[in-house]
N, C-alpha and C positions, 0 to 999 in steps of 0.2 A: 551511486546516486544516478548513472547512467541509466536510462533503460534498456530492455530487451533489445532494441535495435541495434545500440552500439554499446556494448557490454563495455565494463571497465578492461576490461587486455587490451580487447579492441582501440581501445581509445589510448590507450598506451602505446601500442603499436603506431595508430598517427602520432600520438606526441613528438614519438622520437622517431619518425621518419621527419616531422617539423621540424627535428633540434640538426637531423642531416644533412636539410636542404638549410638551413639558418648559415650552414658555413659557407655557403655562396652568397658573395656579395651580392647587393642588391642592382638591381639594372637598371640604370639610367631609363627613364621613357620621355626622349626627345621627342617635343614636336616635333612633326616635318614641315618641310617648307611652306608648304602649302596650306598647313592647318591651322586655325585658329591660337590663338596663346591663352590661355585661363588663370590669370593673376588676380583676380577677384574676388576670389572664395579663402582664402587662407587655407588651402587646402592640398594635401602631404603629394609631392608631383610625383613620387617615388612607388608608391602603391602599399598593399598588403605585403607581411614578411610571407615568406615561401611556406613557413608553415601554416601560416593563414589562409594561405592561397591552397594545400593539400587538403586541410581542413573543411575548408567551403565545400571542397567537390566529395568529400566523404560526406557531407551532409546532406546534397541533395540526393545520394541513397537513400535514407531514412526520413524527409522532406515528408511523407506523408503519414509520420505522426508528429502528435504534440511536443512541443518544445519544454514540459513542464521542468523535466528532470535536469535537462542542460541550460534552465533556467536557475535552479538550485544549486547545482555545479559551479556555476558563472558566480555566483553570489559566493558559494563559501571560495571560491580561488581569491576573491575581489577580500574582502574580510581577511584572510589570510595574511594577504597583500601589506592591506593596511594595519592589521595588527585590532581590527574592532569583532563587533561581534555581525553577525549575517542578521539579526533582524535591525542593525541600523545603517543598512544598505540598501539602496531601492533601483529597479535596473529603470529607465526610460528609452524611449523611440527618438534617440541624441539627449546632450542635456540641454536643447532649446525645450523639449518637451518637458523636462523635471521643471525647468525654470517657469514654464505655462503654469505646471501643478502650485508652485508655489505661489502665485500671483492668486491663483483659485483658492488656496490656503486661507491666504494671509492680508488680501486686498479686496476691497470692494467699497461699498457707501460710506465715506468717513473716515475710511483712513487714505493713509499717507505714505506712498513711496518713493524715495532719495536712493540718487542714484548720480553718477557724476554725466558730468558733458565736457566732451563725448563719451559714449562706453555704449556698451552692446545692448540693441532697441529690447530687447522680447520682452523683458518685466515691464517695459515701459507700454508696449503696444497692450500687452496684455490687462498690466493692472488699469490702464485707462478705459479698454473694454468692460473691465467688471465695476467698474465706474468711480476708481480712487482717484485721490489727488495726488499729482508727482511733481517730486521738488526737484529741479536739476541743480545739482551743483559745479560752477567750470571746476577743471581740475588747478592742480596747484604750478607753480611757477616752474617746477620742475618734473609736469605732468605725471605726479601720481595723485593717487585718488586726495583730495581735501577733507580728510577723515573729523577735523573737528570741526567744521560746517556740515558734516551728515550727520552729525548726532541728531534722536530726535526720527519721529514717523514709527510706521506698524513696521515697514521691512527695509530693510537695508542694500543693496545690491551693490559690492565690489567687485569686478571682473581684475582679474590678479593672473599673469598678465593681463595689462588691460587692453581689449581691441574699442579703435582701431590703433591705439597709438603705440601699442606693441611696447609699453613703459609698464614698469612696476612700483608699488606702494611699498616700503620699505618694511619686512619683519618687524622691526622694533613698532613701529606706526599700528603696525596691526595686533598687534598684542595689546598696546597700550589702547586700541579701541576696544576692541573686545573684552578689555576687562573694564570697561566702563561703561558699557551700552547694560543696560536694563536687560533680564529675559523679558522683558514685556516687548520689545522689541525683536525680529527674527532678523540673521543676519545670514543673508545668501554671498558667499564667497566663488566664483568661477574661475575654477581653475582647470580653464578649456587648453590652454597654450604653458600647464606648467613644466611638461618632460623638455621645451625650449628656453625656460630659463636659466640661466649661468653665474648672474650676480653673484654675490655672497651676501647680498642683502637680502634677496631672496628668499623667501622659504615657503612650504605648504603649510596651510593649517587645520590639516587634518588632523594631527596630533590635540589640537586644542581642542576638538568636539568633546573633546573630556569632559573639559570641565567648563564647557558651555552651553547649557543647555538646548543654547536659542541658535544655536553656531547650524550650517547647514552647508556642505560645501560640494559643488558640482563636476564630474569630471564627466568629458567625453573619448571614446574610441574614434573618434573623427579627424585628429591630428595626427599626433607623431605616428598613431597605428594603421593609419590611410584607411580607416576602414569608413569614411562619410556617406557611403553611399550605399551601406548597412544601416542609417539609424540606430546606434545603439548607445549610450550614456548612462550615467548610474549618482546618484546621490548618497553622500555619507551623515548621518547626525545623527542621536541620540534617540532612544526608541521611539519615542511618543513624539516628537517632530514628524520621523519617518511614518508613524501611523496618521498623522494628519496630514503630509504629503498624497499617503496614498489612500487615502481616504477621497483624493481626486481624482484618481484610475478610473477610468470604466471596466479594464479588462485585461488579459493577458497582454503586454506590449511587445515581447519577444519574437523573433523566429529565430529557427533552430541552425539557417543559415551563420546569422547574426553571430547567435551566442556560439558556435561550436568554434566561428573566426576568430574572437576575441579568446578564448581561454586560450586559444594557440598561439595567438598573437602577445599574449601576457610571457608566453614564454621564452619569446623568441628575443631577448636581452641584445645579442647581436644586430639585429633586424632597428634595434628603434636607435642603440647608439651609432650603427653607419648614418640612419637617418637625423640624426643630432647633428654629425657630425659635418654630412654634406650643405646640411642648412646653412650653418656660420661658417663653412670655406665661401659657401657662393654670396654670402650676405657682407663677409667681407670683401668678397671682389666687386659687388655691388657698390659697397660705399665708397672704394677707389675711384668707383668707376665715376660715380657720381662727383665726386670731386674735381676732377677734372672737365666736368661739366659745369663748373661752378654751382654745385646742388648742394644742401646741408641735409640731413635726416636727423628723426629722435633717435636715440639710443633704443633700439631692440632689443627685446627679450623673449623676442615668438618668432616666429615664421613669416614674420610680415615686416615692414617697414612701412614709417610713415614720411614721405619725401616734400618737403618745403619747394615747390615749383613756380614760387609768387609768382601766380597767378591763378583766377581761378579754376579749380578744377572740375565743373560742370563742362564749359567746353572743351576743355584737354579731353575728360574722357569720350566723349564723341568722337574725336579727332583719332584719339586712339583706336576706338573702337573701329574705325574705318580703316587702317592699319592690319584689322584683324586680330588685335592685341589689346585684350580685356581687363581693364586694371578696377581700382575702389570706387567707389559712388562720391559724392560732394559729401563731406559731412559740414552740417551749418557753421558749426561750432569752430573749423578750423575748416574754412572754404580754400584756401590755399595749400593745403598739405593733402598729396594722393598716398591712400594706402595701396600697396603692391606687396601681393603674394611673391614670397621667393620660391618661384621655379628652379626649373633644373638649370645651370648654365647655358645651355643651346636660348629655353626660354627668357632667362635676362640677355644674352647678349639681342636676340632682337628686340625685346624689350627696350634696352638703352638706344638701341637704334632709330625705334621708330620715334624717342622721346624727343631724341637730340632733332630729329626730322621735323617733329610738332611744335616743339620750339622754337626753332628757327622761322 
């Protein structure tokens, strides 16, 4: 399915120069002293896997053609992956952008979009551009999404894990939604941060696009696979979803950068579990650490933490930001709890430094 430029051997030959370099662990990239900290994006501080990174640079040889083929590529590896079929897969420019598509779908004059508070703005910003009405719902006592208060509306948006509170909605909770929501209803499920969750209550529901018509679930390359500053994401549902998702394309959304990162980065099994697994050593030394600061947090299941600082966090993050050390925005909804990306340990330990500083 390659083209002439990077013929299938070709592309085999990178694979497995990627599976080479995958046995080198991955390399810390500490801030230096002097640099700024970037705890604000939830975003992978570790980088691309090394075969991701061979990958990239084999593509800007071939960069001056079309990406079509290793767009088809990308789709039947992702299908494979999941066990579906390649037309109910759709690639996106991240999945903030499938999540835009959906909004253009399935909202506008007269309907109605539920979604929890807090959780992740873009269907919100979106669907109020195209001029629906949104229902927020707070989340539940033990911050997962409040699934029988969002029954009801055109679409449904669960982010699973949920940012920013880095909490999850329990398996059973989501099953027993989804088998009770209407297809008249579409249910967007984000599962941006799910290669970071651990629970066993946990689960994907991918598997359930089966037998749900309306079911439509998002993933990005933007996390565990560091690739965020590729833009590139992919939605899975049932064919005729996926037809009226992209029924809101204007165009080709790929480059050949992008997709040739990602199929090697799918590869690189090694690459995403050191990155698993560095998260929750540095997120447990975090919550130690915060303990002894007298701090509480929610329970995480992403890459982020939400930290109870009672007080507000509009000024904190100023304070911080002058520090040099860039953490989460005010969310209304829980004005005293900062989200903070887990960095690499260099980055929390001054993190914790400059907090106990701002604090004080």
């Amino acid at each position: 399915m390659l083209n002439d430029a990077v013929s299938r051997r070709a592309f085999s030959r990178l694979l497995g120069a990627g599976a080479v370099l995958a046995a080198v662990p991955p390399i810390v990239r500490a801030a230096a002293p002097a640099s700024e900290v970037r705890l604000n994006a939830n975003e992978n501080p570790y980088g691309p896997s090394p075969a991701a990174m061979n990958a990239m640079r084999e593509a800007l040889i071939v960069a001056a053609r079309y990406p079509d083929a290793q767009e088809e590529a990308l789709v039947a590896d992702l299908a494979h992956l999941h066990g579906v079929a390649t037309d109910q897969i759709l690639l996106g420019i991240g999945s903030s952008d499938l999540l835009r598509l959906a909004a253009s779908a399935f909202l506008g004059p007269g309907r109605t979009a539920v979604m929890a508070d807090p959780t992740f703005e873009i269907i919100a910003l979106h669907g109020a551009a195209f001029g629906a009405t949104l229902r927020r719902v707070p989340l539940a006592a033990s911050y997962a999404h409040d699934l029988e208060k969002m029954e009801g509306g055109s679409l449904v948006y669960i982010c699973n894990p949920n940012n920013p509170t880095a909490t999850i909605t329990p398996k059973a909770a989501m099953r027993a939604f989804l088998d009770r929501t209407p297809v008249t209803t579409t249910v967007i499920v984000d599962e941006a941060y799910h290669h970071y969750a651990t629970s066993s209550d946990y689960e994907s529901v991918i598997p359930l696009v089966a037998a749900h018509p309306n079911l439509a679930v998002m993933r990005t390359f933007s996390k565990v696979y560091a690739l965020a500053g590729l833009r590139l994401g992919y939605a899975i549902a049932r064919k005729p979803l996926i037809e009226k998702l992209q029924s809101q394309q204007q165009f080709n959304v790929s480059n050949i950068v992008a997709l040739m990162a990602a199929r090697a980065g799918l590869t690189d099994t090694r690459h995403v579990a050191a990155a698993q697994k560095q998260n929750s050593d540095t997120k447990a030394w975090l919550s130690k650490e915060l303990a002894t600061m007298g701090l509480t947090h929610l329970p995480s299941e992403a890459n982020f933490m939400m930290i109870d600082v009672r007080t507000d966090v509009g000024p904190l993050n100023k304070a911080m930001r002058a520090k040099n050390v860039h953490v989460g925005r005010r969310f209304p909804a829980m004005p005293n709890h900062l989200r903070i990306t887990i960095g690499t340990p260099e980055e929390m330990r001054r993190f914790t430094a400059a907090l106990r500083e701002v604090l004080a």
